[in-house]
Structure formats: structure tokens, C-alpha cells
C-alpha positions in Angstrom: 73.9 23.6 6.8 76.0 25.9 8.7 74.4 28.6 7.4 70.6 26.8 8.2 71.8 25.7 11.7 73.9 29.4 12.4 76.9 27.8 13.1 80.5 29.6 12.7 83.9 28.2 13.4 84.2 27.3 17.3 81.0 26.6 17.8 79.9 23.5 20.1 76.3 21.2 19.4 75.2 17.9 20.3 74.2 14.8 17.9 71.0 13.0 17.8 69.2 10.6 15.4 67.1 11.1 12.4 65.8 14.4 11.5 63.0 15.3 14.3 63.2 17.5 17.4 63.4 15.3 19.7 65.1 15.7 23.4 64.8 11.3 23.6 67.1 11.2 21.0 69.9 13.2 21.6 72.9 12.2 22.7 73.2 14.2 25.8 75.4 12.2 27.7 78.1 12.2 25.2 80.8 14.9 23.9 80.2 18.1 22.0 81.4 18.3 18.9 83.0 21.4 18.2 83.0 23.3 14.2 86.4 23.5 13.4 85.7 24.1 9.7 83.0 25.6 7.0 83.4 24.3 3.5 82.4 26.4 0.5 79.2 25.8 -0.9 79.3 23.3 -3.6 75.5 22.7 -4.5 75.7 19.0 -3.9 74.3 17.0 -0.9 77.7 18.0 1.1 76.0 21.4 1.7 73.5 19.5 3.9 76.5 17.1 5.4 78.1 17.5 8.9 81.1 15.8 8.4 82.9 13.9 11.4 86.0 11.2 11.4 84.4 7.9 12.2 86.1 7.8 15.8 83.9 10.8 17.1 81.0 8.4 15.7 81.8 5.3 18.0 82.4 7.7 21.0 79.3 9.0 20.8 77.7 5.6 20.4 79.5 3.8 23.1 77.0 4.0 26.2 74.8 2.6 23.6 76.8 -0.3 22.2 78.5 -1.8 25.6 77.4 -5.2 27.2 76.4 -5.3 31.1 80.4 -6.7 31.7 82.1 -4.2 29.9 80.2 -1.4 31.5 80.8 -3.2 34.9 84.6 -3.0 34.5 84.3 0.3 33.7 82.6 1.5 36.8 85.4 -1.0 38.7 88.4 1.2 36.6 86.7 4.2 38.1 86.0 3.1 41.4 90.1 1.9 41.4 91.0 5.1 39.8 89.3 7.5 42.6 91.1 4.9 45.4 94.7 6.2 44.1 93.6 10.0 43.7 93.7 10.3 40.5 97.4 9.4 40.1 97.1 7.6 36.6 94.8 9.1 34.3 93.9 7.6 31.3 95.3 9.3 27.6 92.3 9.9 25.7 93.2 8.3 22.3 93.4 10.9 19.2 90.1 11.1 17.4 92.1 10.0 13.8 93.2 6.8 15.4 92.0 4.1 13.9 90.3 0.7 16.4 90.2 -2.6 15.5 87.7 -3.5 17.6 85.2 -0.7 15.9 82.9 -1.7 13.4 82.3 0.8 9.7 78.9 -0.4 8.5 79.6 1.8 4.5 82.0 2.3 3.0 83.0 4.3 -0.6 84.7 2.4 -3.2 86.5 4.2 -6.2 87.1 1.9 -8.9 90.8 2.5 -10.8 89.5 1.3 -13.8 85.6 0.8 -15.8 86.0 -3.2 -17.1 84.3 -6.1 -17.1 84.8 -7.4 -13.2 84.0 -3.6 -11.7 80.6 -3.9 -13.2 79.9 -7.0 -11.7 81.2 -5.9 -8.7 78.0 -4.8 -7.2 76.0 -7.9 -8.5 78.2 -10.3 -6.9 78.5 -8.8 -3.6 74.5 -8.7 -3.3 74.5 -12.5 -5.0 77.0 -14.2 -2.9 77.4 -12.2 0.7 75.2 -10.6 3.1 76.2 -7.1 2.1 74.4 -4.7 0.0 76.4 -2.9 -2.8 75.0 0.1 -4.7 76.5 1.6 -7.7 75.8 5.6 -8.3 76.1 5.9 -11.6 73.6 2.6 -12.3 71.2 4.2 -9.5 71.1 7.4 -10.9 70.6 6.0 -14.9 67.4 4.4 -13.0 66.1 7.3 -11.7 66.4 9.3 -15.1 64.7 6.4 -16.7 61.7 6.9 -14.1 61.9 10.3 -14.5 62.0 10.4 -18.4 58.8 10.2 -19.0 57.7 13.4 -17.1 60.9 15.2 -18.3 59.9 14.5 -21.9 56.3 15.6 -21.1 57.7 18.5 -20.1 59.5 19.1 -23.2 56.9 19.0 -25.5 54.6 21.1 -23.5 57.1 23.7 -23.4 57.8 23.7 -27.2 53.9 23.5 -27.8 53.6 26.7 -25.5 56.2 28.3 -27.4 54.6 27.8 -30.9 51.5 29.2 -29.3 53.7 32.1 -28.2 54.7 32.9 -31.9 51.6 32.1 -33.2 49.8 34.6 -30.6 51.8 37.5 -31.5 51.4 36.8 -35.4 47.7 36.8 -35.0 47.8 40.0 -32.7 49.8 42.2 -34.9 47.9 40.7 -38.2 44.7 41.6 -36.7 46.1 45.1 -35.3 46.6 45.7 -38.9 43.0 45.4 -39.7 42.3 48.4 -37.6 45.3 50.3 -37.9 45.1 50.3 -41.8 43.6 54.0 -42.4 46.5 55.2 -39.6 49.3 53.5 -41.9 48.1 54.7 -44.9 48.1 58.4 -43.5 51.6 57.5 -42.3 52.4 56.8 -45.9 50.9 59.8 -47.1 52.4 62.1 -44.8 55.8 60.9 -46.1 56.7 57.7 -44.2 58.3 55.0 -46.5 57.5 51.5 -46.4 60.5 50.6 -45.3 59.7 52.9 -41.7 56.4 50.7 -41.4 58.3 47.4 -42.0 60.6 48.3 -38.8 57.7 49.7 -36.6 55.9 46.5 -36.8 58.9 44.5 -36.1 59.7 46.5 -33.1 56.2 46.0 -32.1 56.8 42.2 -32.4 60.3 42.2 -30.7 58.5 44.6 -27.8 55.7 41.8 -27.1 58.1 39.0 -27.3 60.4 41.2 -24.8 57.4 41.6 -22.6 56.9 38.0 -22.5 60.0 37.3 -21.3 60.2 39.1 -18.7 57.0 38.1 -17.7 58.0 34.7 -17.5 60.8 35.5 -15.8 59.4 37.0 -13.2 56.4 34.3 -12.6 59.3 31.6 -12.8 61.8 33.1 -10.5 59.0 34.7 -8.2 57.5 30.8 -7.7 60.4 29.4 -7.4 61.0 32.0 -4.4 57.9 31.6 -3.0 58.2 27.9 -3.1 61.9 27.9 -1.9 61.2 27.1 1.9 58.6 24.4 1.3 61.1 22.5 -1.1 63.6 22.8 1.0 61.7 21.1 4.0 60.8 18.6 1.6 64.1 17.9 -0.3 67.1 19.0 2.2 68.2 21.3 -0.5 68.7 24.7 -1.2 66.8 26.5 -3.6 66.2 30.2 -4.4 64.6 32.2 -7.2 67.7 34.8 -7.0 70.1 32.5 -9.4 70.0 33.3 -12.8 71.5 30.7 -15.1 73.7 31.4 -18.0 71.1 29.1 -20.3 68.7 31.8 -19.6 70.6 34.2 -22.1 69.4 31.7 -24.6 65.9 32.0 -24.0 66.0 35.8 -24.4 67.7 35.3 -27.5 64.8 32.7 -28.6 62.3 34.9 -27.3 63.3 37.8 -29.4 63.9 35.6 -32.7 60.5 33.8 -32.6 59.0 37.5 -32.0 61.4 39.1 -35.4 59.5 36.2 -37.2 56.0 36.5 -36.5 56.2 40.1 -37.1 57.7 39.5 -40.3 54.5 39.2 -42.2 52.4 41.2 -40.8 55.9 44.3 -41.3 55.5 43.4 -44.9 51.7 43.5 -45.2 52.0 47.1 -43.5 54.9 48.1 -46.3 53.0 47.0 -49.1 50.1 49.3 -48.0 47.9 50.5 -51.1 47.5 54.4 -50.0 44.5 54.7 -53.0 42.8 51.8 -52.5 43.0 51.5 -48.6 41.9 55.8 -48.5 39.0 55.2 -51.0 36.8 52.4 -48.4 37.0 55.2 -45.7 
């Protein structure tokens, strides 16, 4: 956020509510707050979070909050304080103090333990109290079991596309032979063994499946790049087509092992050339 916003350390900005530009809802009247600290980017929803002690919160909400009386004897402090020059001035209290008075509409539990009563916790404070309790880790099973199904969908269309893939380059190279049969032949003649043919039609396999890769890469990453700034808006996240995960290794390794075994066949159909036989239909 500090980065989105161009904030550094020392930096001063007003609050407002909800997410739009609006000059109604700023809080104009009240305090800047002032950046005093930048955390390190963690890739969770702090990086979006402007993090504040819960006293700067009710100090910018009390002009809101305050009844017609209290708001009265306020103005008569004022008017009193201005009659004795400014002799007695009040201490502001320190913004890590906590008040009484205040209300705190959330708050975070940590459990010590995972039994019986801590799973019902959250049941019986929604049952039997006009609070609402939310556990994390039940909301976020629920929202993998909505999003299951499309994740599995997923799945399978990406292990049908790579069966295509190794099917694709099997049939290219077996049907390369077809034509390239009189050139191997010569190849054999002219002193190359089968065992040469075997390895150039591999590499010819590994070189498409090599290709491939990279293409995807690049229409992967390059979407996701181009995409970035309208998912962002959306989501509140960050995302680029710049990181490169570590799982990715393991699709190049794939890649290359499902292109090693569709050019096995078609390497040992090339090896097994018959120079005579293949030389006398020209």
C-alpha cells in the first residue's frame, strides 16, 4: 500500500470511509496521521492494511459520535479556557492509552488449544448473544469447497492438454518420418549409425517440447502481466507476471520428459531404417 499510495516514512494523509474518492467522506476536520513505519511485504492482505492503534480510530470518529450535551460542554471548556488565557491547557492523552468509555466493535481471538469447547465457540456465540463470531479456518474450508469444483475442472483440463501435448509431438515426428525417410537412409549410407538417428530424433522431440515451454511461459507470464492492473482493482492484491515460482522447475522438467517419450518411437523407427528396401521405392 505504501508503495500504491507513494508513501515513505514521515509522511502525513488523512482518513476517510470505504474505498471511493470522495471529498464527503473524508475526515477533514480531524488529525493527520503521520507514517511512522513500512513493513516488509509479506504477500498477505497486511500488504493492503494501514495499520493504526485503536485510539487514533476513536479520535478521528469523535465529531461524529458526540451527543448535542457533550458537544455543548465542550464549546463551554473552550469558551472558559480562552477567559483564563490559556493558563491550563489540557494534556492530550497518549494515543496507546487505553478508554473505558470507547467501544471495539472486533476483536481477534487466538485459541491456546484445538478441543471440543473452541469449536463450538463460534456456534454459541452466534446461538445465544447478539454477536457474530467467524472462525478462519472453517470460512476458508468453505470457500475451497465452493471453489473445488472449478479447481478440479481445472486439473483435468490441464492434464488432458498435456496428453494432447505428447500426443502432438509423437504424431509430428512419426509423420516427419514419412517424408524424411529417403534423407535417413542416405544418412545411413553415408556412414551414420543408427544409434546417431536414434539421438537426432530425440533431440528433435526434446527441442519441440522445449519450444513449448517457453511458449507457455511467455503467454502465461505475459497475461498475467497484462492482466495485473485490472486484478488488482478488482481483488486489492498485488499481482505481476515477473515472479517465477520454484514449482515451475517442475514443469520444465515434465515438459522435457513427456517430449524424451514421444520421440522414443519414432528415434527407434528412424534407427531401424532398412537402407535397401527404403532406397529401392525411390
Amino acid at each position: 500500500i505504501a508503495a500504491t499510495l507513494g508513501m515513505k516514512i514521515g509522511d502525513e494523509f488523512k482518513s476517510s470511509h470505504g474505498f471511493v474518492d470522495d471529498e464527503d467522506l473524508a475526515h477533514d476536520d480531524a488529525a493527520s496521521f503521520k507514517v511512522v513505519g513500512i513493513l516488509a511485504e509479506s504477500g498477505t492482505v497486511l500488504d493492503q492494511l494501514i495499520l493504526t492503534t485503536n485510539q487514533t480510530y476513536w479520535l478521528v470518529h469523535e465529531h461524529e459520535g458526540g451527543s448535542e450535551e457533550e458537544e455543548q460542554d465542550h464549546s463551554d471548556q473552550t469558551h472558559e479556557g480562552h477567559q483564563h488565557d490559556h493558563a491550563d491547557h489540557e494534556v492530550p492523552k497518549p494515543l496507546t492509552e487505553a478508554e473505558d468509555e470507547k467501544d471495539i466493535t472486533a476483536l481477534l481471538l487466538k485459541f491456546k488449544g484445538r478441543n471440543f469447547q473452541a469449536l463450538n465457540l463460534q456456534r454459541n456465540i452466534n446461538e445465544n448473544t447478539d454477536m457474530q463470531a467467524a472462525t478462519p479456518a472453517i470460512e476458508i474450508n468453505r470457500l475451497y469447497s465452493l471453489m473445488n469444483t472449478g479447481e478440479q475442472a481445472l486439473r483435468i483440463l490441464a492434464i488432458v492438454i498435456i496428453i494432447v501435448s505428447g500426443l502432438s509431438i509423437f504424431i509430428s515426428l512419426f509423420s516427419s518420418l514419412k517424408e524424411r525417410k529417403y534423407e535417413l537412409a542416405l544418412m545411413r549410407v553415408m556412414g551414420a549409425t543408427p544409434s546417431k538417428l536414434f539421438t537426432l530424433i530425440v533431440l528433435e522431440g526434446l527441442m519441440l517440447a522445449f519450444i513449448g515451454f517457453l511458449v507457455g511461459m511467455f503467454l502465461s507470464h505475459g497475461g498475467m502481466q497484462i492482466f495485473a492492473s485490472a486484478l488488482k482493482e478488482a481483488y486489492r492484491y498485488s499481482f505481476s507476471g515477473l515472479i517465477f515460482l520454484p514449482k515451475e522447475l517442475l514443469l520444465f522438467a515434465g515438459a522435457i520428459v513427456i517430449g524424451f517419450v514421444a520421440a522414443v518411437l519414432p528415434a527407434l523407427q528412424a534407427s531401424n531404417t532398412d537402407i535397401s528396401e527404403t532406397l529401392s521405392e525411390v
